[in-house]
Structures are given as C-alpha cells and as structure tokens.
C-alpha positions in Angstrom: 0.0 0.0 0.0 2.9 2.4 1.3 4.7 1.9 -2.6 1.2 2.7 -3.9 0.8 6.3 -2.3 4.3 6.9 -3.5 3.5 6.1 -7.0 0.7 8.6 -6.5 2.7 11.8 -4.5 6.5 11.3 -5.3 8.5 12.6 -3.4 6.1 13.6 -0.6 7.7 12.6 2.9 5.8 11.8 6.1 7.1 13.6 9.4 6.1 13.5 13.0 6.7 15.5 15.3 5.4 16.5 19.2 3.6 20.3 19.6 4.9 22.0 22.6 1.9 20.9 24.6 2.5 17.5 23.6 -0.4 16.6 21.2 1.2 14.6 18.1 1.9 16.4 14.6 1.9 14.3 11.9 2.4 16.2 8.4 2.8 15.4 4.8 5.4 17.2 2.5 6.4 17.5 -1.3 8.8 19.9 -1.6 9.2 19.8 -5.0 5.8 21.0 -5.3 5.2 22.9 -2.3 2.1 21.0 -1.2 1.6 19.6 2.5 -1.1 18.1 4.5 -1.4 18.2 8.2 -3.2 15.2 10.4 -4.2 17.1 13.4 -5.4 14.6 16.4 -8.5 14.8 17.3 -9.7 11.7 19.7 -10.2 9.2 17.5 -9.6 11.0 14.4 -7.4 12.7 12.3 -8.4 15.8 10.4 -6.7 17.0 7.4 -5.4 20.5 6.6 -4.2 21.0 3.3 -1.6 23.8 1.1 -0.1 24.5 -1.6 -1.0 24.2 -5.2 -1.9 20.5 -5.3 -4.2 18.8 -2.7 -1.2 16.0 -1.3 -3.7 14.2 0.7 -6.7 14.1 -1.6 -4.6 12.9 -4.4 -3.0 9.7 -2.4 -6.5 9.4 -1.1 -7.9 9.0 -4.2 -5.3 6.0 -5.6 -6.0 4.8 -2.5 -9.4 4.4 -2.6 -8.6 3.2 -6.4 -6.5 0.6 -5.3 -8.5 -1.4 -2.6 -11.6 -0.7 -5.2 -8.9 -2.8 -7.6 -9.1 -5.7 -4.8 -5.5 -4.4 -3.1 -3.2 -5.9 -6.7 0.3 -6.3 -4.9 3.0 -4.4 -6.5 4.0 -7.0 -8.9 1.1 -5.8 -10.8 2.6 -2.1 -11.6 4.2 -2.1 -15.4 7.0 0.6 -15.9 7.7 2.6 -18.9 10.9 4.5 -19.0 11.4 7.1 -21.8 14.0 9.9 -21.6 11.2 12.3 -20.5 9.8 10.3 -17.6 8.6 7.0 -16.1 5.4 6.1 -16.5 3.9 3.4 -14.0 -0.2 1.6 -14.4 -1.9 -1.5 -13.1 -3.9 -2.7 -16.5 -6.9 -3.6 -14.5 -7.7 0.1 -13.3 -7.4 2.8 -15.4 -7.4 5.4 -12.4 -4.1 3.5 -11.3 -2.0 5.7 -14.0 1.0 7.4 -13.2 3.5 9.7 -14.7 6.2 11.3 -13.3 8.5 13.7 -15.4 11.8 14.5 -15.3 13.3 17.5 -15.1 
C-alpha cells in the first residue's frame, strides 16, 4: 500500500513530530511541489489540513481508494515505462491506477 501512495505523490515525505503541549503532529510534504497536508489529532480521528498548489492528501486518497476498489493488486502488478522524458507506471486492470512522473 505504502509503494502505492508513492507512486501517487513522489517525493512527498511523512514527518512526526510533538507540539509544545505534547499533542502529536503528523504532516505530509512534497517539496518539490510545495504542497503539505497536516493530520491534526482529534480523539479518534485525524483531520486534514491541506496547502499549496496541489491537494497532497486528496490525491494519495484517491489512488488509495482506487487501489483497494482494484481488490489491493500487490506491486508485482505495476508495469513501468521509462522514456527519456519520464517513467510512466499503471496496473492494466484500473485505469485510475496511471502514473507519470516527469523529469526534469
């Protein structure tokens, strides 16, 4: 699942970190394209705060949701196409589980 959201946001790391009061910080960040999205505890749950020009969260949310939709393929089922313009990556059975990522 991890290599899926990847596929989906490259690049984006996952920090944690403590707020001065203690309560856990969990955030989301792409540098490369200036996007994050903050978990904020709450109970049981986790909000999301989002910035920058693309919606991080929504985004791996989405292949996500594609994915287990797919019936969860492992990642033996990604196909790679590398050109010298970028990789493209796809599981055949779902179009919504398409990927390119260009390079610079």
């Amino acid at each position: 699942m991890s290599s899926f959201r990847q596929l989906a946001a490259p690049g984006a790391q996952f920090v944690r970190a403590t707020r001065s009061d203690g309560a856990p910080l969990r955030h989301l960040i792409t540098p490369e394209r200036e996007s994050f999205a903050e978990f904020i505890a709450d109970g049981e749950s986790w909000p999301v705060r989002q910035g920058g020009p693309m919606a991080l969260w929504d985004t791996i949310d989405r292949a996500l949701v594609a994915w287990q939709d797919d019936g969860s393929p492992g990642i033996e089922t990604v196909r790679l196409r590398v050109t010298d313009r970028s990789h493209s990556y796809w599981i055949d059975s779902s179009p919504l589980l398409r990927w390119e990522h260009r390079l610079a």
